[in-house]
N, CA, C and O atoms as a GROMACS GRO file, in nm:
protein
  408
    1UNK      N    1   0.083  -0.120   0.000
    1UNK     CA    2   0.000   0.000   0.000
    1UNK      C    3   0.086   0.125   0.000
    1UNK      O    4   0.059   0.217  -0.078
    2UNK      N    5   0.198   0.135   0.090
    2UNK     CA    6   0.292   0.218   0.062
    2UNK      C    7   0.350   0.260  -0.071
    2UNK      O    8   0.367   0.375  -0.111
    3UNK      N    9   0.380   0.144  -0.136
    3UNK     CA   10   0.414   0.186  -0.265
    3UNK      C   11   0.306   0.276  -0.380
    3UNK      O   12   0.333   0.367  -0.459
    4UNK      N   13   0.176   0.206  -0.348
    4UNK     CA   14   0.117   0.214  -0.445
    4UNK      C   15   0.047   0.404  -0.396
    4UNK      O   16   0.009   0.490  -0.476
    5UNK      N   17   0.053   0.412  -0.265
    5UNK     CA   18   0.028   0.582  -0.219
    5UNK      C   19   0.172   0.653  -0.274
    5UNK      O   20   0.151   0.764  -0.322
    6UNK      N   21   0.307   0.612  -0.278
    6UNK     CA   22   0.410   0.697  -0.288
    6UNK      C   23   0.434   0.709  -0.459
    6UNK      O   24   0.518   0.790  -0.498
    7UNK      N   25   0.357   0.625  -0.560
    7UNK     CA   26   0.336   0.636  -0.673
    7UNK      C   27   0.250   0.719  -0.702
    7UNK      O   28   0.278   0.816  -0.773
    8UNK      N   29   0.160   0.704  -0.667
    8UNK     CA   30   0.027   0.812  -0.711
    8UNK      C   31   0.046   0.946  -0.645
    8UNK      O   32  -0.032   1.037  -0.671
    9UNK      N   33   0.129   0.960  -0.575
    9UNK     CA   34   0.154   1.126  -0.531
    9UNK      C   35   0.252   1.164  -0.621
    9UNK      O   36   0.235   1.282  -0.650
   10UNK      N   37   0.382   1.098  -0.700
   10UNK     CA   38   0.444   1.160  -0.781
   10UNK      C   39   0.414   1.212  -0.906
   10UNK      O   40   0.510   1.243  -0.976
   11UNK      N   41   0.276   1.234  -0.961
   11UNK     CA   42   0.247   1.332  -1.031
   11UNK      C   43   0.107   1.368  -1.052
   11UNK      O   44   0.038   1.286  -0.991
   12UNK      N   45   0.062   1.421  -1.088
   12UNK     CA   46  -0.088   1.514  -1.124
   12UNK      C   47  -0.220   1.390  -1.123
   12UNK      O   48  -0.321   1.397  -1.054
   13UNK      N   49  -0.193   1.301  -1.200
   13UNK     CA   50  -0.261   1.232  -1.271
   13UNK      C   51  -0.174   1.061  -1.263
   13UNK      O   52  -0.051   1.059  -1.269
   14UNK      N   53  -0.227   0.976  -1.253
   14UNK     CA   54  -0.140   0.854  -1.201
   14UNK      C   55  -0.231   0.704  -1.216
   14UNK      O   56  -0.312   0.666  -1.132
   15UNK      N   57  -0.198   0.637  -1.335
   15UNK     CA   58  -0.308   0.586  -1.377
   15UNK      C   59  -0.247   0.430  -1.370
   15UNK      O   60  -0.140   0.408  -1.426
   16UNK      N   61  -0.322   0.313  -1.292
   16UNK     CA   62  -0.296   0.189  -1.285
   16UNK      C   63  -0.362   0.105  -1.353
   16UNK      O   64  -0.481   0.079  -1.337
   17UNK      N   65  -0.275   0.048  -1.450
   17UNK     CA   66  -0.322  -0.056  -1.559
   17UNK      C   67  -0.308  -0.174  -1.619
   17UNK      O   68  -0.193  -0.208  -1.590
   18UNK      N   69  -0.352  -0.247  -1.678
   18UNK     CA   70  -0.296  -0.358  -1.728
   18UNK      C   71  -0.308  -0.361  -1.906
   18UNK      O   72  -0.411  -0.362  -1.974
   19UNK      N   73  -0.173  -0.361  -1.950
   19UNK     CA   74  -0.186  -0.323  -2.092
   19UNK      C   75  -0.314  -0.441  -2.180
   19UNK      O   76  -0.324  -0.433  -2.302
   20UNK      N   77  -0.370  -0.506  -2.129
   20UNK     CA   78  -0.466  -0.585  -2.245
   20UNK      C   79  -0.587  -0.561  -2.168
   20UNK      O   80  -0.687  -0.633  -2.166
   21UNK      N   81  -0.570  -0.470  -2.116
   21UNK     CA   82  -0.717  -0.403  -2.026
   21UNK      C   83  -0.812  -0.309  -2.151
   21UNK      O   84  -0.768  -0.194  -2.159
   22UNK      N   85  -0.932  -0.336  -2.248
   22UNK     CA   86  -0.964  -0.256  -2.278
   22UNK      C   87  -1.032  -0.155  -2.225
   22UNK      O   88  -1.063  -0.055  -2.290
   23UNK      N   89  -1.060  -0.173  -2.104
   23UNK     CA   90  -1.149  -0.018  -2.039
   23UNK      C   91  -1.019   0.053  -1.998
   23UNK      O   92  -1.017   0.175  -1.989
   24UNK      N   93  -0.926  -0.012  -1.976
   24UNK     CA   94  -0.794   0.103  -1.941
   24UNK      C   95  -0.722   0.170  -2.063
   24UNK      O   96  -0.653   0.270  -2.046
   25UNK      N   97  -0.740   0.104  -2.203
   25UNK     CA   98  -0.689   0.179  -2.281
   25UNK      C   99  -0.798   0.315  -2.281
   25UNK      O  100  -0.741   0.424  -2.278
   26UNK      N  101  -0.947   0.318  -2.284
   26UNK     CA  102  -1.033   0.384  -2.277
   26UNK      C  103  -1.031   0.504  -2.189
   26UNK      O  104  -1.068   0.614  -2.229
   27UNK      N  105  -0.975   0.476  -2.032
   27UNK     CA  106  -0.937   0.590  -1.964
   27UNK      C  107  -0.812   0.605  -2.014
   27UNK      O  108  -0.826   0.712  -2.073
   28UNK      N  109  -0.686   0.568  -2.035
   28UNK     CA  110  -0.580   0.637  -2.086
   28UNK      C  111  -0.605   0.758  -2.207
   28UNK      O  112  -0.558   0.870  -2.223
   29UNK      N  113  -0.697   0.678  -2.277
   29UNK     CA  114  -0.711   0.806  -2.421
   29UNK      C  115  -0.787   0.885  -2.343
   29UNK      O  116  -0.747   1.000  -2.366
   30UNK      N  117  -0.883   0.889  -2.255
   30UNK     CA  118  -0.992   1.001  -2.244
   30UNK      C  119  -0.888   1.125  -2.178
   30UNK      O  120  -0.894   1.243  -2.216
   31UNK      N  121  -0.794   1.072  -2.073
   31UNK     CA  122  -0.720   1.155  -1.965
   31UNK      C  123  -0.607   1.254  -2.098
   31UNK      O  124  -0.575   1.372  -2.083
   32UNK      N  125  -0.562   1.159  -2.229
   32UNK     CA  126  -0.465   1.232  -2.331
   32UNK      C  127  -0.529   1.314  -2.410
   32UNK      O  128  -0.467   1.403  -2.467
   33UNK      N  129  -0.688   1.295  -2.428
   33UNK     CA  130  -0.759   1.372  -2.539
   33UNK      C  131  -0.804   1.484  -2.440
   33UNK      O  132  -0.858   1.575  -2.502
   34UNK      N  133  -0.799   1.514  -2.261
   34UNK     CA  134  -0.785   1.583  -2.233
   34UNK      C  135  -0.689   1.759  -2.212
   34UNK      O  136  -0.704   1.876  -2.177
   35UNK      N  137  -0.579   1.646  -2.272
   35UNK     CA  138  -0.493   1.694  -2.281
   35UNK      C  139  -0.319   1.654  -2.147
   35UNK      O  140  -0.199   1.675  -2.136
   36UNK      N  141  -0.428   1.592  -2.086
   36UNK     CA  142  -0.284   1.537  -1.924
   36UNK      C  143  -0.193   1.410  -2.016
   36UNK      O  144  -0.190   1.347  -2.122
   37UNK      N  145  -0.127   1.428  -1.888
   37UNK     CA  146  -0.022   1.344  -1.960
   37UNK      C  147   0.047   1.261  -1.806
   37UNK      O  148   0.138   1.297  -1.730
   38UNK      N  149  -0.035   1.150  -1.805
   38UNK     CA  150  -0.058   1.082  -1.722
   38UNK      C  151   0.039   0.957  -1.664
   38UNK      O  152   0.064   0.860  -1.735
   39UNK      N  153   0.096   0.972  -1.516
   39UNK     CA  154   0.193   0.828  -1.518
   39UNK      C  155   0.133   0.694  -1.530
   39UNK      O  156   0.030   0.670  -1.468
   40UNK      N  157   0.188   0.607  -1.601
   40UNK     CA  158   0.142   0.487  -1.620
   40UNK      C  159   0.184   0.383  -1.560
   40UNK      O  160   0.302   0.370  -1.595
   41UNK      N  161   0.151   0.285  -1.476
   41UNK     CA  162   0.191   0.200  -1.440
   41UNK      C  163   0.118   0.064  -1.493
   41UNK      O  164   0.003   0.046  -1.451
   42UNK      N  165   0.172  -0.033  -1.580
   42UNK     CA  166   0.116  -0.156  -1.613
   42UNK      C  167   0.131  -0.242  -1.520
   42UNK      O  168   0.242  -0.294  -1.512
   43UNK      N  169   0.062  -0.269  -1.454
   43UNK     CA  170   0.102  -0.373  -1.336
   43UNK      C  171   0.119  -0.515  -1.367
   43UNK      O  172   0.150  -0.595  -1.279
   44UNK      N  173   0.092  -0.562  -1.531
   44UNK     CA  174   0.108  -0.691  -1.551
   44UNK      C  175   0.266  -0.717  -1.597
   44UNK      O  176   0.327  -0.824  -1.599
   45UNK      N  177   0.304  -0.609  -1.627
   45UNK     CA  178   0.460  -0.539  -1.622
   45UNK      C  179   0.569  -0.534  -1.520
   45UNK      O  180   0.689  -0.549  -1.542
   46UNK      N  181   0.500  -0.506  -1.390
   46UNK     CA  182   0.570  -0.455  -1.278
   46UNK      C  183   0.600  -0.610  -1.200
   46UNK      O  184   0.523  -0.705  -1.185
   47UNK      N  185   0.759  -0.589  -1.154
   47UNK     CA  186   0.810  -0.681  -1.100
   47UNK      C  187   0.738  -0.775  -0.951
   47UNK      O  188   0.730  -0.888  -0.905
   48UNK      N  189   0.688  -0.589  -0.916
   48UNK     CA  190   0.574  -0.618  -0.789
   48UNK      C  191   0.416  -0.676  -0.812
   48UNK      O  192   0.348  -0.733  -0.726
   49UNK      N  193   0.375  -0.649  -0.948
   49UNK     CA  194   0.224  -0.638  -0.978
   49UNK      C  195   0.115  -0.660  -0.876
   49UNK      O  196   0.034  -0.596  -0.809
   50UNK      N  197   0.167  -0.830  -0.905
   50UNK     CA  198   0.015  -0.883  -0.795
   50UNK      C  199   0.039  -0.821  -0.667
   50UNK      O  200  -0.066  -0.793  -0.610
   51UNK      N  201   0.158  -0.787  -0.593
   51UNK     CA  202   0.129  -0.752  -0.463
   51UNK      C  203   0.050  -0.595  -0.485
   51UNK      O  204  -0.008  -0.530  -0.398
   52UNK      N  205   0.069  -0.560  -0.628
   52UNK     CA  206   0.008  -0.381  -0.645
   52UNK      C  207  -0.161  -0.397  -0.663
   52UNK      O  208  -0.258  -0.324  -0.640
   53UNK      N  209  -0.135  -0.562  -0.730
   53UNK     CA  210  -0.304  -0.555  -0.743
   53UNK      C  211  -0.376  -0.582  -0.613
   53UNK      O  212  -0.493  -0.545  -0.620
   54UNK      N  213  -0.351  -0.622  -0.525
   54UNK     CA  214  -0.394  -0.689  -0.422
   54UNK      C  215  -0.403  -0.550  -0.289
   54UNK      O  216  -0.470  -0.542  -0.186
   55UNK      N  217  -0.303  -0.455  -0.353
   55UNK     CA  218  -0.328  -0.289  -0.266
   55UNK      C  219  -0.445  -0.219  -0.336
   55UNK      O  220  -0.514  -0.144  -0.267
   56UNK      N  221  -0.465  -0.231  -0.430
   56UNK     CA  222  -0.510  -0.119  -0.529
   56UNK      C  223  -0.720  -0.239  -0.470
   56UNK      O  224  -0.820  -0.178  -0.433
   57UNK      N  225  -0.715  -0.343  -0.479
   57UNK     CA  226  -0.810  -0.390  -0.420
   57UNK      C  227  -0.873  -0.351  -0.262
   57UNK      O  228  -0.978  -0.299  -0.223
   58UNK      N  229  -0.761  -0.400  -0.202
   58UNK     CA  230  -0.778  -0.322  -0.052
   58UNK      C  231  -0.844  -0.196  -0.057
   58UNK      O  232  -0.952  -0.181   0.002
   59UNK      N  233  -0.781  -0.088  -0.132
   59UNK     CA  234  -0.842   0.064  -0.151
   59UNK      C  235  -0.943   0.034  -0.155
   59UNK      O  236  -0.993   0.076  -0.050
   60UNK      N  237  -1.069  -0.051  -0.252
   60UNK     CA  238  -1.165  -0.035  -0.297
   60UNK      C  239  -1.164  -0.043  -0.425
   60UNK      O  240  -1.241   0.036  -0.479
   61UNK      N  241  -1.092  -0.121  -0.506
   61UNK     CA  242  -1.131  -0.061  -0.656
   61UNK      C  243  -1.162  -0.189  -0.686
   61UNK      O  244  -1.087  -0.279  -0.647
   62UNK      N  245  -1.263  -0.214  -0.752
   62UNK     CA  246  -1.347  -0.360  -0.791
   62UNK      C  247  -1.383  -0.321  -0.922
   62UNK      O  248  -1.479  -0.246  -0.904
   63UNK      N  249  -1.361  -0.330  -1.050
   63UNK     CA  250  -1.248  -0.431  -1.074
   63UNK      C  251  -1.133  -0.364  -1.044
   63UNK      O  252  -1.153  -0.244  -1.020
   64UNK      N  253  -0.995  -0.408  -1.035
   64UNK     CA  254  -0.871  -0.360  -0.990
   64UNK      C  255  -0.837  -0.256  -1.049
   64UNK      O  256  -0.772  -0.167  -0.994
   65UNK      N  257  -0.889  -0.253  -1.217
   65UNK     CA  258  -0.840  -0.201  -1.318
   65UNK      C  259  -0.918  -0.132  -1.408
   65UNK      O  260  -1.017  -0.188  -1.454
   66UNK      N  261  -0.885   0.009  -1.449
   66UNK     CA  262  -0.811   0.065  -1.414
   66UNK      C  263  -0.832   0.116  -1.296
   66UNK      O  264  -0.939   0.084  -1.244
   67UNK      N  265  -0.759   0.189  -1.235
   67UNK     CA  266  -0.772   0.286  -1.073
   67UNK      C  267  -0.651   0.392  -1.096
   67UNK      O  268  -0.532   0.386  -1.126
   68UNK      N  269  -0.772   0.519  -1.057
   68UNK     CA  270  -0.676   0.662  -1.105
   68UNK      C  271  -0.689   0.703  -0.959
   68UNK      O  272  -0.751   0.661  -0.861
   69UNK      N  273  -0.598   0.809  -0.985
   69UNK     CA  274  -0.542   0.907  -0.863
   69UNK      C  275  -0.545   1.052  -0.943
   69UNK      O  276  -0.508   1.073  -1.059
   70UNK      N  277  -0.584   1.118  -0.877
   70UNK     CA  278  -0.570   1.269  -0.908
   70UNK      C  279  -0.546   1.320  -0.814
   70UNK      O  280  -0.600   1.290  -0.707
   71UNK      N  281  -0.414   1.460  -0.837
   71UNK     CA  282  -0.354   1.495  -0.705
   71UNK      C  283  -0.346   1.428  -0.612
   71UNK      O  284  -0.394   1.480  -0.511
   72UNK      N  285  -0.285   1.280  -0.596
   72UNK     CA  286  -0.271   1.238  -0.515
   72UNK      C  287  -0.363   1.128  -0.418
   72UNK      O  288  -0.334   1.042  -0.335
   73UNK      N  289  -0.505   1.185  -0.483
   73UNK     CA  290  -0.598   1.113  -0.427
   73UNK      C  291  -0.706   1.018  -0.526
   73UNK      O  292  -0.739   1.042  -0.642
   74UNK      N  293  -0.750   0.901  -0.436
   74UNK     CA  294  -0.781   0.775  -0.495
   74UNK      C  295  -0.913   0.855  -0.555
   74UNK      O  296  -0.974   0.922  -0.471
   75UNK      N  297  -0.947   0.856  -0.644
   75UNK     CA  298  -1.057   0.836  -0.761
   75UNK      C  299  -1.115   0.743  -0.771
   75UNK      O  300  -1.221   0.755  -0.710
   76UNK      N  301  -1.099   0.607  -0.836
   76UNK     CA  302  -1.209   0.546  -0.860
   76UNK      C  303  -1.096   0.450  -0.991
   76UNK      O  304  -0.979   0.457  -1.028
   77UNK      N  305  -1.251   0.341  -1.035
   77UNK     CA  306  -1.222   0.333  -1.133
   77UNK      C  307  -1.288   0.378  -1.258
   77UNK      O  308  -1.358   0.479  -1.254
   78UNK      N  309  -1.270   0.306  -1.383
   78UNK     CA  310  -1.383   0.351  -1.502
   78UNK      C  311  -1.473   0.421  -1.448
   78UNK      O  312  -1.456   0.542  -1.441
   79UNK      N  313  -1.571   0.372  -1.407
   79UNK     CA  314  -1.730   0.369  -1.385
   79UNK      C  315  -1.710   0.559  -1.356
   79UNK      O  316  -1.759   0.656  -1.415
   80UNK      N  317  -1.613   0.548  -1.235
   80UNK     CA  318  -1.623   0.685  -1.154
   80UNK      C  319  -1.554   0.773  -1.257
   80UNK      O  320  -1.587   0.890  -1.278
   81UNK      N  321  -1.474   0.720  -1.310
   81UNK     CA  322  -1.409   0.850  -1.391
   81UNK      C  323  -1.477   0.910  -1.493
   81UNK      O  324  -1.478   1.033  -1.501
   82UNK      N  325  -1.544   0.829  -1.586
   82UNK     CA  326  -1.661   0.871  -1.679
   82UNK      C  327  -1.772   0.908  -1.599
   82UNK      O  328  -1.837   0.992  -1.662
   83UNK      N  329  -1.832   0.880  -1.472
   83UNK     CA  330  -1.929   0.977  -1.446
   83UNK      C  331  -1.889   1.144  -1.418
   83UNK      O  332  -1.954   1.239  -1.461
   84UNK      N  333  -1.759   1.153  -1.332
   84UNK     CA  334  -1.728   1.260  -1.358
   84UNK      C  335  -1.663   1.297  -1.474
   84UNK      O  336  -1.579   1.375  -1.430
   85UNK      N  337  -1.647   1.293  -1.588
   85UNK     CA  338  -1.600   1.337  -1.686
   85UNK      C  339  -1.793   1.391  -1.750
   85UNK      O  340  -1.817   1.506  -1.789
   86UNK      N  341  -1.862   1.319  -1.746
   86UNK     CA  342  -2.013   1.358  -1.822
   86UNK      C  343  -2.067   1.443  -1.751
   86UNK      O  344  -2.147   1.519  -1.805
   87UNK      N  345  -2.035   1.456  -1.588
   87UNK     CA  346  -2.087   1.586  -1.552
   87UNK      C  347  -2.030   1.693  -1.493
   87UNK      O  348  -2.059   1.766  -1.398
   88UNK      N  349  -1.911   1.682  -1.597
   88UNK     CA  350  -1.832   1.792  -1.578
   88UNK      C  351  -1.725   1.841  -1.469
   88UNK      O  352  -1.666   1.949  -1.464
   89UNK      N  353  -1.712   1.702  -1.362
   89UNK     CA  354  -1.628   1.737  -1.270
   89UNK      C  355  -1.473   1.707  -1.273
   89UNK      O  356  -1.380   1.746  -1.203
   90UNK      N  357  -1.480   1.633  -1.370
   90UNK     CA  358  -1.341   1.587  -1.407
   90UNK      C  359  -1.246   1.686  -1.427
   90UNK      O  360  -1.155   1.705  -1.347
   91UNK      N  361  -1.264   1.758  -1.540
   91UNK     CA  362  -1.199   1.881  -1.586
   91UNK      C  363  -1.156   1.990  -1.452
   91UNK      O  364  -1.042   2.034  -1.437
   92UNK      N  365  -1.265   2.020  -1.368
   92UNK     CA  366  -1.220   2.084  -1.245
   92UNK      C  367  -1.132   2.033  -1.121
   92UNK      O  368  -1.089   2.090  -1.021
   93UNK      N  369  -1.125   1.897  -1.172
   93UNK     CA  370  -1.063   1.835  -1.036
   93UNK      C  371  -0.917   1.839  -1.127
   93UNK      O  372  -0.821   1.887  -1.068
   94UNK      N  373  -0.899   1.796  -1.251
   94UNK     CA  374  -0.764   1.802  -1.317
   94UNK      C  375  -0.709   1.933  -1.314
   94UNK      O  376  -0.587   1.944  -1.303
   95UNK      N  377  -0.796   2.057  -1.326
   95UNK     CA  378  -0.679   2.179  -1.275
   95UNK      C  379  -0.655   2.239  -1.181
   95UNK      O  380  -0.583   2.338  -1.174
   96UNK      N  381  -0.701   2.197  -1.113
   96UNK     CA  382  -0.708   2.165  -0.884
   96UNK      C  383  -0.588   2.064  -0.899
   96UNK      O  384  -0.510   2.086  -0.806
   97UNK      N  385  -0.549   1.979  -0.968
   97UNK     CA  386  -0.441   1.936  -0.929
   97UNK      C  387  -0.343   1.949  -0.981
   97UNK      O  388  -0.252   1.871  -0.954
   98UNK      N  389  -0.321   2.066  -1.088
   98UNK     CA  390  -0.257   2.148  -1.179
   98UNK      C  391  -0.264   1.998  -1.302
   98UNK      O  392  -0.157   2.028  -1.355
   99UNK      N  393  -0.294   1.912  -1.355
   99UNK     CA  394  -0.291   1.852  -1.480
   99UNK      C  395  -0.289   1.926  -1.575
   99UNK      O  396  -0.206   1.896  -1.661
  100UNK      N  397  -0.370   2.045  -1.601
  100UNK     CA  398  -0.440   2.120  -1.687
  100UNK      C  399  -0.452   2.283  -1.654
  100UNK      O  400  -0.531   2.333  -1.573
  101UNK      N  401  -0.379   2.337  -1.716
  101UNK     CA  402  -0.408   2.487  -1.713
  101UNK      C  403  -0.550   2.581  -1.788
  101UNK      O  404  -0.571   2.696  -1.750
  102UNK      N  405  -0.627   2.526  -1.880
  102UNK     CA  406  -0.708   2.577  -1.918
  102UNK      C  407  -0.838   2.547  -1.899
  102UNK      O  408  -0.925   2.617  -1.949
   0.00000   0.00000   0.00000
């Protein structure tokens, strides 16, 4: 859990994934067609993974994948990120955490 909090504070936007995840390619493009430019972590990649998947569960994120952080703080997964993106809260929370200047 340590790791996976001292990752998601090192930048704006901090996105946990598994590259043959199609709902994670889906938030990756939505967060780039925003314009952020988001850290990526593939966890089917990472030397640690399963112990990252098994934190990123603990948090709350059902399915594991994807699970974002903004400024630092746990978001959600899909489900949550597209509801706030459709009603408009997304955009305000990305330049609250400086992602986005405009």
């Amino acid at each position: 859990m340590d790791r996976i909090s001292k990752l998601a504070s090192q930048k704006a936007v901090v996105i946990f994934s598994k590259s043959s995840c199609c709902m994670c390619h889906a938030i990756k493009r939505l967060f780039y067609e925003q314009g952020v430019s988001p850290s990526i972590y593939e966890i089917d990649e990472e030397s640690r993974g399963i112990e990252m998947e098994r934190a990123l569960v603990k948090l709350g994120c059902n399915p594991a994948f994807p699970t974002v952080f903004i400024g630092g703080k746990f978001v959600g997964s899909a489900n949550t990120v597209m509801t706030l993106h459709v009603n408009g809260s997304l955009k305000k929370m990305l330049k609250d955490a400086g992602a986005i200047w405009l």
